[in-house]
N, C-alpha and C positions, 0 to 999 in steps of 0.2 A: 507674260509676253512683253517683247521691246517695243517702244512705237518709235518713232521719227525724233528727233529731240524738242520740235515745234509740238506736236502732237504731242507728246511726254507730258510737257508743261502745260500744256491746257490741259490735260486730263487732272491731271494731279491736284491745278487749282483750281477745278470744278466742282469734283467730289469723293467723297467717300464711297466706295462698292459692298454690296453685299457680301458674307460670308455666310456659312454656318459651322454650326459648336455641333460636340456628338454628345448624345445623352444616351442611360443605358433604359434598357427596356424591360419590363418584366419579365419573369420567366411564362413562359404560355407551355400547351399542352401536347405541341405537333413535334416537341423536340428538334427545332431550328433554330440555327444559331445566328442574331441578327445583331447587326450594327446599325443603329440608325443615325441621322443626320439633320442639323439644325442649324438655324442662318445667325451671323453676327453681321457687324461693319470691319469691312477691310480698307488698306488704301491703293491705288492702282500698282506700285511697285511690286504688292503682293503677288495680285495676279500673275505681272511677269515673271517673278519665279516661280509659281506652280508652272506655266508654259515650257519655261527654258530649260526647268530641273529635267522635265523628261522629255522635250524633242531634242535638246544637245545631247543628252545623255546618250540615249542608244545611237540611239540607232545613228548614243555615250553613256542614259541612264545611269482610337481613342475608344476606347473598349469599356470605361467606365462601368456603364452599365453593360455587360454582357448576355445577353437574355439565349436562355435555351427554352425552348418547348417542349411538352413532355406529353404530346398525349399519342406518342410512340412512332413516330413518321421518320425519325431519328437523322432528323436534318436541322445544323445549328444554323441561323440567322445572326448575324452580325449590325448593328445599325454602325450607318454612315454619317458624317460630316459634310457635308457640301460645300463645298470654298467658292462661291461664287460661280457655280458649276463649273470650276477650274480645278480645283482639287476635291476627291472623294478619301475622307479617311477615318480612322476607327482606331479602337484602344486594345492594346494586346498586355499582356502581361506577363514578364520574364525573370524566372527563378523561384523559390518557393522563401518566404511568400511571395508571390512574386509582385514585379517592379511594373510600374503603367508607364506604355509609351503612346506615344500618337502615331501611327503609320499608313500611308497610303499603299491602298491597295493594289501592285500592279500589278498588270499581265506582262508588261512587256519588258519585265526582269524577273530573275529568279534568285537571289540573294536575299536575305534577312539583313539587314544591318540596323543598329542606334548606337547613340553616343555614349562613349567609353567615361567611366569617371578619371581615369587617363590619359583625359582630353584635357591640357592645361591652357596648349597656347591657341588653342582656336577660339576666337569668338562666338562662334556659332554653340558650340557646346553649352558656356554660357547660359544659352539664353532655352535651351530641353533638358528633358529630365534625360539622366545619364545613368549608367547600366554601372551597378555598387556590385563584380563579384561577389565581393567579403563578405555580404548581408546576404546571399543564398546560398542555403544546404544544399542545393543540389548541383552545383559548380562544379565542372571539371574541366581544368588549365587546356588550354590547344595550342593558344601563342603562336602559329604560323601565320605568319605577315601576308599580307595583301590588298589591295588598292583596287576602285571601281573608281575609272574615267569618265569625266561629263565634261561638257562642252564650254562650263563655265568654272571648270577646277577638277576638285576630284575629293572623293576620302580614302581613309587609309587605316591601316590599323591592323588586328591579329584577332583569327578566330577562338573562339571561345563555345561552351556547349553546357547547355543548360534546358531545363524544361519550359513550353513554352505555351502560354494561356492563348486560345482563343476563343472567347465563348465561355459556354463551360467546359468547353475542350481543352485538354492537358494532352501537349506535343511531347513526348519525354526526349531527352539525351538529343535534341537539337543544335545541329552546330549555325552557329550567327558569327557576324560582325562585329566586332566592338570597335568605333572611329574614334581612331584617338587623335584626328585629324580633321577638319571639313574647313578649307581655306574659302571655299566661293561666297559669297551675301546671300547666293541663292538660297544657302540654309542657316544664315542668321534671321532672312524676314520669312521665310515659309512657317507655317503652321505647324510641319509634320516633326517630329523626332525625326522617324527614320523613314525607312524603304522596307515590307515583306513581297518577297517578288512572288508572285504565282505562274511563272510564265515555265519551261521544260531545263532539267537539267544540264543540257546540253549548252547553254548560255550561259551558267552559274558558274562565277567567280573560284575557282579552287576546285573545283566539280563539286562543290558543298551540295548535299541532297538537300533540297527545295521544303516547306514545313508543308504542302501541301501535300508532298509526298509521301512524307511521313504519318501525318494526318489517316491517308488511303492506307500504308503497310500496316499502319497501330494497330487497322480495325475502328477508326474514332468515327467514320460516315459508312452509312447503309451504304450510298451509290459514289461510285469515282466523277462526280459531278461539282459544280459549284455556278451561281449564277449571280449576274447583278442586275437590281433595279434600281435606277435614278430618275429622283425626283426633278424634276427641272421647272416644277410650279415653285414660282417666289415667293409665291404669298404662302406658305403653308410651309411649320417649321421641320418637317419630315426630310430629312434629305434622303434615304433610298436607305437598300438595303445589299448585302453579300450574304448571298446563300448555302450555306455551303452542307454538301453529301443530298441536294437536289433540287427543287425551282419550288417556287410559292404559287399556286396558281394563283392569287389576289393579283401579281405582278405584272400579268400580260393579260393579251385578248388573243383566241383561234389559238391557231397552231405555229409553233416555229418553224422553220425555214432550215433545215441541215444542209450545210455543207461540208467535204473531209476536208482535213489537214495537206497540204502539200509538203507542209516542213515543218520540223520541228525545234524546237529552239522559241520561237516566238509562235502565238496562235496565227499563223500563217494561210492562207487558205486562196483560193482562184478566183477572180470577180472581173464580171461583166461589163455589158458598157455603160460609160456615162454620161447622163444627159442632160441638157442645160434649159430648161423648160420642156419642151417636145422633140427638140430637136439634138441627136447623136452628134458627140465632139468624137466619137468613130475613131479617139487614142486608144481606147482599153478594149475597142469589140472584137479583138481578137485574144482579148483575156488582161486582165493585169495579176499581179500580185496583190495581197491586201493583209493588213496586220491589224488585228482588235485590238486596241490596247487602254486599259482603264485608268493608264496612267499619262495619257497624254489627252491634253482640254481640247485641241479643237481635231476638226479631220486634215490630213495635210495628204498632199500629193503633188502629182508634177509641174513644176512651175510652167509650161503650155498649157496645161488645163486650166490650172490657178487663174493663170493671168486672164485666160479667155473668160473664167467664170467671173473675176472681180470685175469686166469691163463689160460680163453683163446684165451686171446689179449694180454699176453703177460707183462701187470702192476705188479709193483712192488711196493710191500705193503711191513709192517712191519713185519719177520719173529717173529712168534707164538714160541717160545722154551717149551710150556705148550705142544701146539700143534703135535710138531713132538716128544714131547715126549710119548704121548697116544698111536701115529703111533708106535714108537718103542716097547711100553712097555705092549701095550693093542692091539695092530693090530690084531692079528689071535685069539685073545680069541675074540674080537669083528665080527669077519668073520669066526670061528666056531660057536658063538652063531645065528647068520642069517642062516647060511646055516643048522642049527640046526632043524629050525623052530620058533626061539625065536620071538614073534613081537617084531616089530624094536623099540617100543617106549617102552620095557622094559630093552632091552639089557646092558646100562649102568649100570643101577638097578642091574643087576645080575653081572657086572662086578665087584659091587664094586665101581663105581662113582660116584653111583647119589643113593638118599636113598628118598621114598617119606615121606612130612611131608602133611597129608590133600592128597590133592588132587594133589597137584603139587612137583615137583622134585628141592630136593634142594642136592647142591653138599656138597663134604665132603670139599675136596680143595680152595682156592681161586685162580685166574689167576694172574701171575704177574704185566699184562698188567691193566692200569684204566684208564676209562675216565668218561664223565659226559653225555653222552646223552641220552636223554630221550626220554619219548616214545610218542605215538600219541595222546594216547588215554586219556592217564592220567596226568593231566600239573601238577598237586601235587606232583606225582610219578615218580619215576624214573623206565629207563625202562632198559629191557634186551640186551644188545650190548655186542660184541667180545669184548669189553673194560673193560667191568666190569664183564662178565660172569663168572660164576665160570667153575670150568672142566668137570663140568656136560654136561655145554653147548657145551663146546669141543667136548667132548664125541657127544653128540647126533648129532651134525655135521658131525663127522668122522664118523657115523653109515648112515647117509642120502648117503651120498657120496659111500662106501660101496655098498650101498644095490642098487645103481643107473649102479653102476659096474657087481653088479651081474648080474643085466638083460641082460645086455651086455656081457653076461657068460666069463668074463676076468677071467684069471687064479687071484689066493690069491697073489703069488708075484708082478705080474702087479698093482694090484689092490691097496695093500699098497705102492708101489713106487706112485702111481700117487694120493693117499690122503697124502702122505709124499711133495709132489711138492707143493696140495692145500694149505698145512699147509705154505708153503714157500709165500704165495700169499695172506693171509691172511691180510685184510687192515688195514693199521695205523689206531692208535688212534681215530683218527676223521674221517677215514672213505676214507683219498684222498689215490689214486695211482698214480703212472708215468709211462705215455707209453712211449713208443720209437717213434718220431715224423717220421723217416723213413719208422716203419711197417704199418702208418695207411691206405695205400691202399690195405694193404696185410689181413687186421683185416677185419672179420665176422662181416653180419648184426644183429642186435638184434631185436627179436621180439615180441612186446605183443599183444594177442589174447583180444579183448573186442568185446563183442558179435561176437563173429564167423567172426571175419574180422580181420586181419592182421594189423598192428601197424609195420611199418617197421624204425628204425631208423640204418643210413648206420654210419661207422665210425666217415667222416666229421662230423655226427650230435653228434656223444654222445663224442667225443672227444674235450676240450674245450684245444682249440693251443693258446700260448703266447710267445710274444717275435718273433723276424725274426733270420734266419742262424743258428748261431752255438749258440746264446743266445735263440734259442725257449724251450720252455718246453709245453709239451704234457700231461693234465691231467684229467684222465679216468672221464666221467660227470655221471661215480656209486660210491654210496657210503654205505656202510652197514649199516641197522638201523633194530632191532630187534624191533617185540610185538609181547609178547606170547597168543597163544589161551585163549580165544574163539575169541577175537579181530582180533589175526594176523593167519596167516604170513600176512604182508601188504606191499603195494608200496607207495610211495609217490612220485606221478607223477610231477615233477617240472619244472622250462623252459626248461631244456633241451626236457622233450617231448615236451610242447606247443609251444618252436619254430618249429618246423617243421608241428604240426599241429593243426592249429585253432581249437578253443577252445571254447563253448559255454555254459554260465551255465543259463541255464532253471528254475528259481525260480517258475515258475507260473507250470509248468507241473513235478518239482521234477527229474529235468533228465540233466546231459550233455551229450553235441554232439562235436565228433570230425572230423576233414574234414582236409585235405592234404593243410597246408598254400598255400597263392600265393605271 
């Protein structure tokens, strides 16, 4: 993740962060293929590229020891790597014999990619082990070119198809990536080699069938299931596990929580409202969208929610001057117009901010503030963020916040004092905040509603702690990401929720389940 550049520099000359290294596992008797995961020392830069690699990416987006089980349950366990609970990843091996790569597990791509040994001029290459055709028998040429977009570059390169280890699972005639490209830093400091996407074909680069998919036609898993458990205890050097062809009960407590698919493409699915102690921020109680994704570190969603939640734990973001200036200069015409009767999603409109061109609102103004992060739904397009929004989008934040006051029948000068504070709260550039590492017992639960059940994550969980004493630093695991209707508002659910609760994704029945880790 990026911080502030004041914030950067004290991080940096504080400390070191946690990582973990993946180790492999014995073979056990249940016939599960697991990947497990173990902590080193990172430094903060690291982090921000496991963050940026996969919130720009989309939505622009270590196998060592392999351990299967055999006592006929015929589900491979995979162990994990833990990055500082920023990156989860794991050793695959490609070609025969084949080649070890490092790659992080995601949901919320469907692409195989590592680096080509016809990676000359990129640095990144360099520094991963890189995919030798020539030393596998089982090689067969593809050579059609193609490129996957992120927010901080891109790779590029021709596919290739070859057999592909996971576990003691043998993928055969699998078509991958080989980048003979990767310009960004994001993958000269990241940990990982590559990217194995698990996410639906319908998203996959080329339409390349997905190795998960494969995995399900071969006949290589009993059930069309795969599930992850992360470990998020520091002290213990187990990073979690990927399950794949069905769940470990050791992983969870009770019963999971199903919900279907809305769409396909990414684990997409409908979620309820959310709540910021006890009390309904009443954006999403008429449903949002929501996206698992095991490749992105924190949870992100809409920068109104964002901002309300960071102001009330206390995070400090990068002060908006666009922001408090709408408060100043637009407040009471914007809470005369509401208490008017004006609907709220025209209000700007008549302010004067936002004018529509078609169907949708475009501002008059630009925000000073820029960044590059993109949206979910469209890896071509760039998406709607407090970064790049114009004042429209200001605008229509300071009216949500507003109108949420009004229920709350607050007096107009209450009401602008305390969107005048949101504006102060408003997240950096990239989306990170800082808590105060003394207030986190004192900080409110957050909660998400999916299907009528409670999602409870307590401080400990959504607050990601680094460093020990008076070198710790405390940072909020929200982060603001915009998509506009019809697609959003949306969530993208990352480890920060699936550490605390197991995670199951249901390819065969179109549904994930969630269940309270163990």
């Amino acid at each position: 993740m990026h911080f502030a550049n004041m914030e950067k520099k004290h991080l940096c000359a504080a400390l070191l962060l946690l990582a973990i290294a993946c180790s492999v596992l014995p073979a056990s008797s249940d016939n599960l293929l697991r990947i497990g995961l173990k902590k080193h020392h990172v430094d903060v830069n690291s982090i921000n590229a496991a963050r940026v690699a996969r919130l720009q990416d989309r939505y622009g987006k270590h196998l060592n020891g392999l351990e299967k089980k055999s006592d006929g349950s015929d589900v491979d366990i995979v162990p994990l790597k833990n990055y500082l609970d920023a990156q989860y990843y794991g050793e695959i091996g490609i070609g025969s014999p084949p080649q070890k790569f490092k790659v992080i597990f995601d949901t919320g791509s469907s692409n195989l990619w590592v680096p080509s040994s016809r990676c000359y001029f990129s640095i990144a290459c360099w520094f991963h082990h890189k995919y030798k055709a020539g030393k596998s028998s089982t090689y067969t040429r593809n050579g059609k070119s193609c490129s996957i977009r992120y927010g901080t570059g891109s790779i590029s390169g021709h596919f290739s198809q070859d057999n592909v280890q996971v576990g003691d699972l043998v993928v055969k005639d699998q078509v991958f990536i080989e980048a003979t490209r990767e310009p960004s830093i994001t993958f000269i400091i990241g940990k990982f080699d590559g990217i194995l996407g698990l996410g639906f074909q319908e998203i996959s680069v080329g339409n390349a069938t997905p190795v998960w998919y494969n995995m399900v036609d071969q006949g290589l898993v009993k059930e069309p299931v795969f599930s992850f458990w992360f470990n998020r205890d520091a002290s213990t050097k187990e990073g979690g596990e990927l399950v794949f062809g069905g769940v470990d009960p050791k992983h969870f407590k009770g019963n999971h929580t199903y919900v279907p698919l809305t769409q396909k493409g990414y684990w997409q699915f409908n979620m309820g409202d959310f709540l910021i102690g006890n009390t309904s921020t009443g954006y999403c109680a008429g449903g949002c969208a929501a996206i698992v994704d095991s490749g992105t570190s924190l949870l992100a969603g809409p920068t109104t929610i964002v901002t309300q939640l960071n102001h009330a734990i206390g995070a400090e973001g990068v002060v908006s001057a666009e922001c408090k200036t709408i408060v100043s200069q637009y407040g009471e015409v914007l809470w005369d117009l509401l208490v008017s009767g004006v609907r709220p999603d025209q209000v700007c409109s008549q302010a004067g901010l936002c004018f529509f061109n078609g169907a949708e609102h475009v501002s008059v103004l630009e925000l000073f503030i820029s960044s590059n992060i993109r949206t979910v739904v469209e890896r071509e397009n760039e998406g709607s963020s407090v970064g790049e929004a114009p004042l429209c989008t200001v605008c229509e934040m300071a009216v949500v916040w507003i109108q949420n006051q009004l229920k709350q029948q607050g007096t107009k000068e209450r009401v602008l004092e305390y969107v005048d504070q949101l504006c102060e709260k408003l997240p950096s550039p990239m989306g990170e905040s800082v808590v105060d590492c003394n207030s986190i017992s004192s900080l409110p639960n957050i909660t998400f509603t999916i299907k009528d059940k409670a999602f409870v994550l307590t401080p400990e969980q959504y607050i990601l702690k680094t460093g020990e004493g008076i070198a710790s630093i405390c940072i909020s695991g929200f982060a603001a990401f915009d998509v506009p209707p019809p697609r959003g508002p949306l969530w993208i659910l990352g480890d920060v929720f699936m550490g605390p609760y197991h995670t199951v994704f249901d390819y065969g029945n179109s549904q994930v389940g969630f269940a309270e880790a163990a």
